[in-house]
GUKETOR-986108 format. One line per field, with one value per residue (C-alpha): residue in one letter; residue number from 1; x, y, z. Coordinates in steps of 0.5 Angstrom, whole numbers, always signed. Layout:
! residues N
aa <- a  ...
i <- NUM  ...
x <- X  ...
y <- Y  ...
z <- Z  ...
This chain:
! residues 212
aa <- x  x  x  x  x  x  x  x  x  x  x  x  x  x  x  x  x  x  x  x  x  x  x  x  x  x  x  x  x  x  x  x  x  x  x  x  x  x  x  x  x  x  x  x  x  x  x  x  x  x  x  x  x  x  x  x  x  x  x  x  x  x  x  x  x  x  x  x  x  x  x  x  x  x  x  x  x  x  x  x  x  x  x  x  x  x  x  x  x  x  x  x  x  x  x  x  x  x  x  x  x  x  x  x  x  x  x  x  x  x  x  x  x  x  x  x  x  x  x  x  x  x  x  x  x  x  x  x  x  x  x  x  x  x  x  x  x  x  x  x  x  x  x  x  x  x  x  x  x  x  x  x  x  x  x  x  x  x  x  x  x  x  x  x  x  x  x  x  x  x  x  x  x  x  x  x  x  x  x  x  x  x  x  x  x  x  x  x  x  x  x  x  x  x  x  x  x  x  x  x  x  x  x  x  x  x  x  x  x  x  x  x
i <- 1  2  3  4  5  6  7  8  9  10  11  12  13  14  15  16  17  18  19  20  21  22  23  24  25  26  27  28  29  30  31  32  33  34  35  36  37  38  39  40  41  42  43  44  45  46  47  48  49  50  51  52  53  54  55  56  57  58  59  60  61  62  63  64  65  66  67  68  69  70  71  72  73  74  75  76  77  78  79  80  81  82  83  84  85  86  87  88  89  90  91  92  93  94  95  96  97  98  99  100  101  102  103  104  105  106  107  108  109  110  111  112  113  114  115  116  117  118  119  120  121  122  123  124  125  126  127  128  129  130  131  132  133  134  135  136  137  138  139  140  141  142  143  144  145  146  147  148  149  150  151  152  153  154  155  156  157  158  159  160  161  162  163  164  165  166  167  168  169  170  171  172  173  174  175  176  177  178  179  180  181  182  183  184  185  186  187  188  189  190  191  192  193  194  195  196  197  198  199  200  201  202  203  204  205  206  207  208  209  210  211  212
x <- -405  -398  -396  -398  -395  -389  -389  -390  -384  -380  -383  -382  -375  -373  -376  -372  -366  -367  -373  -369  -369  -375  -378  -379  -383  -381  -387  -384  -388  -393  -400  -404  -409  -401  -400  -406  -406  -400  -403  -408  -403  -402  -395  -392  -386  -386  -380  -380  -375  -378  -382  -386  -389  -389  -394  -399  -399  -399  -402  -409  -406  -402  -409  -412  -407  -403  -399  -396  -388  -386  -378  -374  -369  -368  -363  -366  -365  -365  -371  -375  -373  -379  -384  -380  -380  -388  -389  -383  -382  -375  -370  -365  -361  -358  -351  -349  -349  -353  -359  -358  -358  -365  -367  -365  -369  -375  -374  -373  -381  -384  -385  -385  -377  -375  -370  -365  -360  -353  -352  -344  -340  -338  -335  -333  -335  -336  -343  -346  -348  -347  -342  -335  -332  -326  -332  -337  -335  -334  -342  -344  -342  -344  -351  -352  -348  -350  -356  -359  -361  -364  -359  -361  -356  -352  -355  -351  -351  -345  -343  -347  -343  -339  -340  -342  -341  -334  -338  -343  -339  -335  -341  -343  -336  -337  -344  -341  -335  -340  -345  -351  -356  -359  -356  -360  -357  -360  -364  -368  -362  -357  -361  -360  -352  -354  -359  -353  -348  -352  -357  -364  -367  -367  -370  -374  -378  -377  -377  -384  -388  -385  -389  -383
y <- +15  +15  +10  +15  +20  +16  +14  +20  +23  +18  +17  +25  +25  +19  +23  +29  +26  +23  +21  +15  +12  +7  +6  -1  -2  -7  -10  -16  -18  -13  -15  -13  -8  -3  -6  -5  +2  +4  -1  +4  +9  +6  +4  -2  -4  -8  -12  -19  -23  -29  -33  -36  -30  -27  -32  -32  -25  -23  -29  -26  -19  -20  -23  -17  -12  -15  -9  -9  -12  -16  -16  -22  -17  -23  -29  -35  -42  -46  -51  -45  -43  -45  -42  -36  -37  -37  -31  -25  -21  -20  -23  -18  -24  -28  -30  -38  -43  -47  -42  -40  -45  -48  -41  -42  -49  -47  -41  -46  -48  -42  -36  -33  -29  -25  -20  -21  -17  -21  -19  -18  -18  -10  -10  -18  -19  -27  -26  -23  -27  -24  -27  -23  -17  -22  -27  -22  -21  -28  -29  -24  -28  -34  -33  -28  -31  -39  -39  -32  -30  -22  -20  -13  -11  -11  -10  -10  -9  -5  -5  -2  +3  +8  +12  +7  +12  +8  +1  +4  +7  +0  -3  +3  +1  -6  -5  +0  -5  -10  -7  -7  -1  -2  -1  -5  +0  +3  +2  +7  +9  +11  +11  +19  +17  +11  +15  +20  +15  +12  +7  +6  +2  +4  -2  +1  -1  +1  +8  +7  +3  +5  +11  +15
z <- +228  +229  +224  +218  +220  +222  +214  +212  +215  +213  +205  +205  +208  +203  +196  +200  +198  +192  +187  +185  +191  +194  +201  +203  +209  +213  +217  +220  +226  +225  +224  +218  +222  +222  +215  +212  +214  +209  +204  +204  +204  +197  +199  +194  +197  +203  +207  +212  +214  +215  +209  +213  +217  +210  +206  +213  +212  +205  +200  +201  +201  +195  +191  +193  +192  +185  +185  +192  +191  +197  +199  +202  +206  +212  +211  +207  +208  +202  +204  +205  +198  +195  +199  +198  +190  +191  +195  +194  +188  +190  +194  +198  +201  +196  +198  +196  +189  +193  +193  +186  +183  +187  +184  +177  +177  +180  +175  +169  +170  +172  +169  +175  +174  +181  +182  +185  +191  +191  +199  +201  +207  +207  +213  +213  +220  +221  +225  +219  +213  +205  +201  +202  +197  +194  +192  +188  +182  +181  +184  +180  +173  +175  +177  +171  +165  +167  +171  +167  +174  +174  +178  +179  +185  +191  +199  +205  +212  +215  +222  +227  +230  +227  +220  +215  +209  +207  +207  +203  +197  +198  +195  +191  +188  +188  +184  +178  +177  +176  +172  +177  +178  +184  +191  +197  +202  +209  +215  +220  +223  +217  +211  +210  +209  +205  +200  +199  +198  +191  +195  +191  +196  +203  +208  +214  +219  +226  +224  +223  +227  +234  +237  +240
């Protein structure tokens, strides 16, 4: 089937580049028979953008398959935050106090602990979210001296044209001023270039499920 050998291609592609990378398969809006087949596959990092599609989809896989890691790669809102503390092992998107600190109490009672990606406005372009670049530092401190949040990394989205390779060595930079090891970095159509700048964990969907 053509989902394999497109999983195929881009798993070997991504380990081409470099072996410290990770390969998040992003399924959002696809159903759990094309899920299931890189389940199979003994894929473990998996991506959504929606925490609701994400429970209806996961909960009873994630039971089965307790080594499967789920990421939160799409914009949170903070009355979906909850469920999302339920559902994911990462979340990808984080980019305000309020969210944070919804975190650090859910955290406080739990003995469930996330990893957690600050999401950054690389380009500072006003339809995007993320929090911007002179704010980083700053986030970063908060949510890791006062909330003790595992912050583990930076993501970002560069603009969609042109070459994103400034923007990447941008946060790659960002990343290494704040003691952070982990790069949430690139998509089906710059992964290559995001995996040559320091990415660690590359987020691609499309590249797998389209039959072209």
């Amino acid at each position: 089937m053509y989902i394999i050998k497109n999983y195929n291609y881009v798993f070997k592609s991504v380990q081409s580049l470099s072996q410290n990378t990770s390969l998040i398969v992003v399924t959002k809006n696809q159903d759990l028979d094309s899920i299931n087949l890189i389940v199979k596959a003994n894929h473990i990092n998996f991506g959504e953008n929606r925490v609701q599609e994400a429970l209806l989809k996961w909960k009873n896989l994630t039971l089965v398959n307790p080594q499967l890691r789920l990421h939160l790669i799409g914009k949170l809102q903070s009355n979906k935050a909850e469920d999302a503390f339920e559902i994911f092992h990462y979340i990808h998107t984080l980019d305000n106090e309020k969210l944070a600190n919804i975190f650090a109490k859910l955290e406080s009672v739990s003995s469930k602990k996330i990893k957690y990606f600050i999401q950054v406005n690389i380009a500072d372009e006003p339809q995007k979210n993320g929090i911007s670049i002179d704010k980083v530092n700053q986030f970063v401190k908060y949510c890791t001296k006062d909330l003790k949040l595992n912050i583990v990394g930076l993501m970002c989205i560069p603009p969609l044209k042109g070459d994103p390779s400034q923007f990447f060595k941008n946060l790659a930079e960002l990343a290494k001023i704040n003691n952070l090891s982990e790069l949430s970095m690139g998509m089906s159509n710059d992964y290559e270039c995001a995996i040559k700048n320091g990415s660690t964990f590359v987020r691609i969907g499309s590249k797998i499920f389209t039959d072209d």
